[in-house]
C-alpha positions as CSV (number, residue, x, y, z in Angstrom):
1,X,-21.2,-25.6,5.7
2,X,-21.3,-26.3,9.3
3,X,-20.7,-23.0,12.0
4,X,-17.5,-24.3,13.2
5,X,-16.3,-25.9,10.1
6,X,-12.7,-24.4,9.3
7,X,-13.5,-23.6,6.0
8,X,-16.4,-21.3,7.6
9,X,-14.3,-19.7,10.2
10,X,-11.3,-18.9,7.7
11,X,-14.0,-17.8,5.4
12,X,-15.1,-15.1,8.8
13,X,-11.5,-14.1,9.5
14,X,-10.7,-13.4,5.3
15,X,-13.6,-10.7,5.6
16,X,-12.7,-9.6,9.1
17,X,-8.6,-9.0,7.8
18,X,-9.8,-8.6,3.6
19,X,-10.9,-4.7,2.8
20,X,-13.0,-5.0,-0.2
21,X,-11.2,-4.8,-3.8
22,X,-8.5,-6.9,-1.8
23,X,-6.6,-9.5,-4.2
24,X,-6.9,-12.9,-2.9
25,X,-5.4,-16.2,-4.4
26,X,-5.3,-19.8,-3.2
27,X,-1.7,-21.0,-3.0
28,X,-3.4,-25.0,-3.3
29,X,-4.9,-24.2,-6.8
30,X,-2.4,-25.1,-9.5
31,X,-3.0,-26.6,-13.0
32,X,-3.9,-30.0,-11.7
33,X,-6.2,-28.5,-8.8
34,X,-8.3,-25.7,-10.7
35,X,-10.6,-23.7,-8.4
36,X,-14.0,-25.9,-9.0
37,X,-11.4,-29.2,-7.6
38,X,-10.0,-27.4,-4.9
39,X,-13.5,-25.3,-3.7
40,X,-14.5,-27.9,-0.8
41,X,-10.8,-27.5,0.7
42,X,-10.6,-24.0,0.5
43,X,-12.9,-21.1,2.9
44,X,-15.7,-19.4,0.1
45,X,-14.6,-16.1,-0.6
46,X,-17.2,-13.9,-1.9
47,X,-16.1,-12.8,-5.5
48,X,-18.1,-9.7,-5.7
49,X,-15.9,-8.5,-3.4
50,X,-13.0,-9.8,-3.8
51,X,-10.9,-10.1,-6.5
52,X,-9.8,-13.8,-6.7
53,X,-6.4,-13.8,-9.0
54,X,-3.3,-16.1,-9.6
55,X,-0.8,-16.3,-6.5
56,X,2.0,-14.9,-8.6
57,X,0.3,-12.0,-9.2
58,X,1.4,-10.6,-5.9
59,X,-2.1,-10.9,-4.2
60,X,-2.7,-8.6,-1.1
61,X,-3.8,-12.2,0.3
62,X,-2.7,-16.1,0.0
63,X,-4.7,-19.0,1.6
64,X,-3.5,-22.3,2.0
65,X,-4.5,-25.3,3.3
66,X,-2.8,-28.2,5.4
67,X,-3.5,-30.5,2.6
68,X,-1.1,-27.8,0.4
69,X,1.3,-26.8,2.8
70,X,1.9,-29.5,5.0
71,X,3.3,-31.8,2.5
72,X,5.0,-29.0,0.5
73,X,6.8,-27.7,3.8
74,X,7.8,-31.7,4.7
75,X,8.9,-31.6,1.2
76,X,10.9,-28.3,1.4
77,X,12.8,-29.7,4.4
78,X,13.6,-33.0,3.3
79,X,16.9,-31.9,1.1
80,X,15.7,-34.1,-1.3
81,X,14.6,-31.1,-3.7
82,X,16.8,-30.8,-7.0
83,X,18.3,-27.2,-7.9
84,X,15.9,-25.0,-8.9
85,X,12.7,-26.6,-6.6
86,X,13.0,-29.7,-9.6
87,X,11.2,-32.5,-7.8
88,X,12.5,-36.3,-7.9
89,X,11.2,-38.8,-9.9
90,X,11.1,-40.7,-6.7
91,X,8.9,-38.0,-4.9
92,X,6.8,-37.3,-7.9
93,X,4.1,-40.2,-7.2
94,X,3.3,-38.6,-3.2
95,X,1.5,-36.5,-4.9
96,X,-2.1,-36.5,-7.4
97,X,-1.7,-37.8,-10.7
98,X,2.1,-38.2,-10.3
99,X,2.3,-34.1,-10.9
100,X,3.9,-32.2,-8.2
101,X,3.9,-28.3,-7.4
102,X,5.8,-26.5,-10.6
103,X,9.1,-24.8,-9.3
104,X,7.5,-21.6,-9.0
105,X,5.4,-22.7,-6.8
106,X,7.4,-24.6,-4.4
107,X,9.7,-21.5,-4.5
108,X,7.1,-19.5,-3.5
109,X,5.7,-21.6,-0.4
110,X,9.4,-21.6,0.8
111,X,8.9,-18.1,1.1
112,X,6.0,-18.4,2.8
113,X,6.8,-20.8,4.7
114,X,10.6,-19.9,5.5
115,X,11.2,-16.4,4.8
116,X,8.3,-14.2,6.3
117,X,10.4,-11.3,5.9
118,X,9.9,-11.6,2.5
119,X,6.7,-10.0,2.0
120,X,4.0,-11.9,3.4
121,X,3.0,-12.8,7.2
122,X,1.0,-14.7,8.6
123,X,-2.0,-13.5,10.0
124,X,-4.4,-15.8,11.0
125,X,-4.8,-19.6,11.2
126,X,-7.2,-21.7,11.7
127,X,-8.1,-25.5,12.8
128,X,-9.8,-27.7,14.8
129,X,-8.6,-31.0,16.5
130,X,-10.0,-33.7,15.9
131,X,-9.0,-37.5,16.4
132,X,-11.1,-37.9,13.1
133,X,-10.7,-35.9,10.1
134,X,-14.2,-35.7,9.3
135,X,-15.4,-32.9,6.4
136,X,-11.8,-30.9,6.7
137,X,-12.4,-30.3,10.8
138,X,-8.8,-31.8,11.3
139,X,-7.7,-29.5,9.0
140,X,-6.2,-25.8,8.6
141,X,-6.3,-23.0,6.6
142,X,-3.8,-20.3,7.1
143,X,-3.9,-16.8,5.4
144,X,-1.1,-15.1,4.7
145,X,-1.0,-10.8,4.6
146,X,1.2,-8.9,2.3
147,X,3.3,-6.6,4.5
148,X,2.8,-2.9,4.2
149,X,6.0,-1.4,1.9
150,X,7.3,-5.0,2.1
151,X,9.9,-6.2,-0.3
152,X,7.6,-8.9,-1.9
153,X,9.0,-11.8,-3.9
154,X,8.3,-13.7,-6.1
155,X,10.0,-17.0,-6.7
156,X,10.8,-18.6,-10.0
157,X,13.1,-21.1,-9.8
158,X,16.4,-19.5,-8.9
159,X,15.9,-16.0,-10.1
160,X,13.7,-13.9,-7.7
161,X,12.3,-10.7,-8.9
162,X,11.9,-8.0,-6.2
163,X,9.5,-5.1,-6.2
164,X,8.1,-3.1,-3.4
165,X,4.6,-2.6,-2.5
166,X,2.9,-0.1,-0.8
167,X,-0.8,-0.6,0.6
């Protein structure tokens, strides 16, 4: 990867904020989008060092992309959402294969998206302008932190568990 590619740069600041043994999971991966799919969207995280889980297994880290969490947030806002994050048939073919994010998920990213002060902030982002989307430069990555002795949640739906975490 290039230098300056944002993939490379996020992949700088996961090591520069990351301790080693740190839990990391990529909010964009989901049944549809297994790890191998989503690799060229997402910074390389070195898995010797890290250990790369689920993101509801309350990861020390989560890192999204743009191409997750921009559609998902426009989504989130729109009101168009069924009770209990159930997506429309109408809004089901925006996204690959017809599938959209399970509840869970979308649950989730409103809380990381809406709620920072439920257990996760964010704590770097990074992109690069470009009139062009070439090779993900027009593109972001943010990574999200999970706060020290933070109430973290974790969204299913309508319930939401709560446990607190100490690092």
């Amino acid at each position: 990867m290039r230098f300056t590619d944002t993939r490379t740069v996020a992949a700088r600041e996961i090591d520069r904020l990351a301790p080693a043994g740190a839990s990391i999971a990529y909010a964009d991966q989901t049944r549809e989008y297994e790890r191998r799919h989503i690799r060229w969207m997402m910074p390389p995280v070195d898995s010797t060092k890290y250990r790369i889980v689920s993101l509801f297994d309350h990861p020390d880290f989560i890192v999204t992309s743009s191409d997750a969490y921009q559609p998902i947030g426009q989504l989130l806002r729109s009101g168009r959402l069924q009770p209990g994050y159930i997506v429309t048939v109408a809004d089901r073919q925006q996204w690959f294969r017809s599938v959209p994010p399970e509840p869970r998920r979308l649950a989730m990213f409103d809380c990381l998206l809406h709620s920072p002060s439920q257990g996760y902030e964010l704590v770097a982002q990074v992109w690069r302008s470009m009139d062009i989307p070439v090779d993900m430069d027009g593109h972001a990555v943010r990574i999200f932190r999970r706060a020290t002795g933070a109430r973290v949640t974790t969204c299913a739906g309508d319930s939401i568990a709560e446990e607190t975490y100490q690092r």
